[in-house]
N, C-alpha and C positions, 0 to 999 in steps of 0.2 A: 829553782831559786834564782834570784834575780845576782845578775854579777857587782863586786863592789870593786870601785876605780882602785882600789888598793890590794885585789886583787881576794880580800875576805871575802867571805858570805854573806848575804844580809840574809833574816830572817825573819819572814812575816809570819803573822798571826797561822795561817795553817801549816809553813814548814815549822814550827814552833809546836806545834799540835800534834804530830805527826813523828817529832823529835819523841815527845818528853811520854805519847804513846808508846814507840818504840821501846823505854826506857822503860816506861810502866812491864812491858811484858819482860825486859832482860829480869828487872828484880825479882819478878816473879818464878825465873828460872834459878835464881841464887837460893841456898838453905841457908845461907848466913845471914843474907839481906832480910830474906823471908820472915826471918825469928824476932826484926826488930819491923817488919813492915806493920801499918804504911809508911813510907821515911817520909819526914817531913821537914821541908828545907822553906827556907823563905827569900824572897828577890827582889830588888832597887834594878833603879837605871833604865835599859833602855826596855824590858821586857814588860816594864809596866807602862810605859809610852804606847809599845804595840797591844797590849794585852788587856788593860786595864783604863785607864787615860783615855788611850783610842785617839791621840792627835798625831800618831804617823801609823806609818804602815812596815816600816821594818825595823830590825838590831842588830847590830852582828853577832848578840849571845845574848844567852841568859846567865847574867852574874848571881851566883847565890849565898847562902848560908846553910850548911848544911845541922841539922838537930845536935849540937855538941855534944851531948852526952852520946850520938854515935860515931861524932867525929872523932871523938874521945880515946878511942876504941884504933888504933891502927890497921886490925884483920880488916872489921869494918867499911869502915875509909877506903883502903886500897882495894876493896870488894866492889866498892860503889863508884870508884875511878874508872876501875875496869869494865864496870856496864856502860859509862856515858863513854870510852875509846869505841867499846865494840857497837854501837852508837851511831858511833862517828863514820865507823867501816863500812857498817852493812846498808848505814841512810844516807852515806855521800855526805856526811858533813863535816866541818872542819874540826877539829881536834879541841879544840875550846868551844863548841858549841855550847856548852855548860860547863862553868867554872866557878872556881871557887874563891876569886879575889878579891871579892869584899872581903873577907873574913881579914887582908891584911890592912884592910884600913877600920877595922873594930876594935876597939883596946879588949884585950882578953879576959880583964874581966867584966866586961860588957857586953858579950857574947850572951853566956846566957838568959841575963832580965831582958835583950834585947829581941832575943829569937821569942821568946813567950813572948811578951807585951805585944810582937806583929802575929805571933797565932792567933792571941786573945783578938787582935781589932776584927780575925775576921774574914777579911777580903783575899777570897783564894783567885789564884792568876790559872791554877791546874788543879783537875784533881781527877786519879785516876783508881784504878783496887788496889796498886801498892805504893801511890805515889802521890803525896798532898803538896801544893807552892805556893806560898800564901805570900800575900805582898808584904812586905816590910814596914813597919811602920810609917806612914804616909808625911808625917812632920822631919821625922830623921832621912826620906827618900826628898825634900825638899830640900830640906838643909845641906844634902850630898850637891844636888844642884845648886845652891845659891854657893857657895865654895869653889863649886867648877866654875861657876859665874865670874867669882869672883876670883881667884887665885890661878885657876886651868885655861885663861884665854888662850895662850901659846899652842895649849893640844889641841883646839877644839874644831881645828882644820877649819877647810872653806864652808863647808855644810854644819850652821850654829844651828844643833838637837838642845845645847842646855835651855836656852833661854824659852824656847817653846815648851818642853818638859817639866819647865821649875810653874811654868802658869798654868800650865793643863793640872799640876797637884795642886795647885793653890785653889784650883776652882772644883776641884775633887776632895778638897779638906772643907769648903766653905758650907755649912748650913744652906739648905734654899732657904730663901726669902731673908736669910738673915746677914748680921751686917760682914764688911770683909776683914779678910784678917789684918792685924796693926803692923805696923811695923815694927813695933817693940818687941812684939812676939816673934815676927822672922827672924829681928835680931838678936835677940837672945837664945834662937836654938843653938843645943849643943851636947846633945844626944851624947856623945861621943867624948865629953870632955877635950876636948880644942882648945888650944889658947888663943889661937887668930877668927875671933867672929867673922860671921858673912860682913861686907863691906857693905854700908850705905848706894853704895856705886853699882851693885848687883842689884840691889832690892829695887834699887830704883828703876833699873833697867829691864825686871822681872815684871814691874806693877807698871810701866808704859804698854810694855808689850799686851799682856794680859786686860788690858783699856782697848788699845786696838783690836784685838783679837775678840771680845766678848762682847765689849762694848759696855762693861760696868768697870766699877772700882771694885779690884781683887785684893790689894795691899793698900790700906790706909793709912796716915799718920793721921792719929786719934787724938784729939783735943778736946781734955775736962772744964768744960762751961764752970765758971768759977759762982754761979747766982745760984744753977739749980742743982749743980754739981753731976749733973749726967755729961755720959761724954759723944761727941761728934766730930763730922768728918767730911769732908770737899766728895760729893758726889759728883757721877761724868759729869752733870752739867755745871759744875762750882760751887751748887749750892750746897748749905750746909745739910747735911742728912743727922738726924738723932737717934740714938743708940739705946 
């Protein structure tokens, strides 16, 4: 594993592989885990940067959600802690290689429409005989970024992962060929019931990058032509593009 200046782990794509394999076979050694396998948990942040995305190459974990109706469950829980410690032992890795703290930035009761609606989208990060990780809702793993964007500058130390991560999903939610997303729509996510929206000042600085980086418009402010009533938008080159 590559060493982090802070003295963590970063984890790439195959110590990542290698982790949540190991894991695969602990549950498989559990009769408690066993009885509710395959677990199925879901993950934001950096895991789908290296896993999914693909615009960097490491994370220092995988943050997840674990299936609440087994979270639910205490024996459970503390059965499936204990396989990601001994994990952590026997694969050299740190103690938080997989954790669980989204779940405190989820209102509880939004835990569970939210773990279903990211099963339903789909997109597995992992999947092993007793062990499924399905990404997260791809709009609510934005809106996590556009926040950190916006609100987290002070954490986000000298190495900015948000701002590249918030455009790599923006261009991972976008239709080919079709037009990009509005701004209204970035701004109004809010998955999570929030009362402080993403800032203008994030989006903005999400849909530069993401121009640079692609070299199209990933974040528009959408304008309804009032003659024909369709609506358009300032393409790379300034001209208007129609919707």
């Amino acid at each position: 594993m590559l060493p982090a200046p802070s003295g963590r782990q970063l984890l790439t794509y195959a110590d990542m592989e290698r982790a949540l394999t190991l894991l695969d076979a602990e549950i498989a050694k559990s009769e408690l885990l066993m009885s509710v396998a395959p677990l199925r948990l879901i993950t934001v942040g950096g895991s789908l940067a290296v896993r999914v995305c693909f615009n960097r190459d490491a994370s220092y974990d995988i943050d997840c959600l674990l299936d609440p109706n087994v979270a639910a469950a205490a024996d459970y829980s503390e059965e499936f802690s204990a396989a990601i410690s001994t994990v952590a032992d026997n694969g050299g890795y740190a103690l938080d290689w997989l954790n669980q703290q989204v779940e405190l930035f989820v209102a509880r009761e939004r835990r569970f429409g939210l773990f279903l609606e990211s099963v339903q989208q789909g997109v597995i990060v992992y999947k092993g005989a007793q062990l499924v990780i399905y990404a997260g809702r791809l709009d609510w793993a934005l809106e996590r970024k556009i926040r950190r964007v916006a609100h987290a500058r002070s954490r986000r130390g000298v190495k900015d992962v948000d701002v590249p991560d918030a455009a790599a999903l923006v261009r991972m939610m976008r239709t080919p060929g079709g037009p990009p997303l509005s701004f209204q729509y970035v701004r109004e996510l809010n998955l999570n019931g929030f009362d402080a929206p993403p800032t203008d000042a994030a989006i903005v600085e999400v849909a530069e990058y993401y121009a640079r980086a692609y070299g199209e418009v990933g974040i528009a402010d959408m304008v309804r032509d009032a003659e024909t009533g369709r609506w358009k938008y300032q393409g790379f080159d300034k001209k208007w593009v129609w919707c």
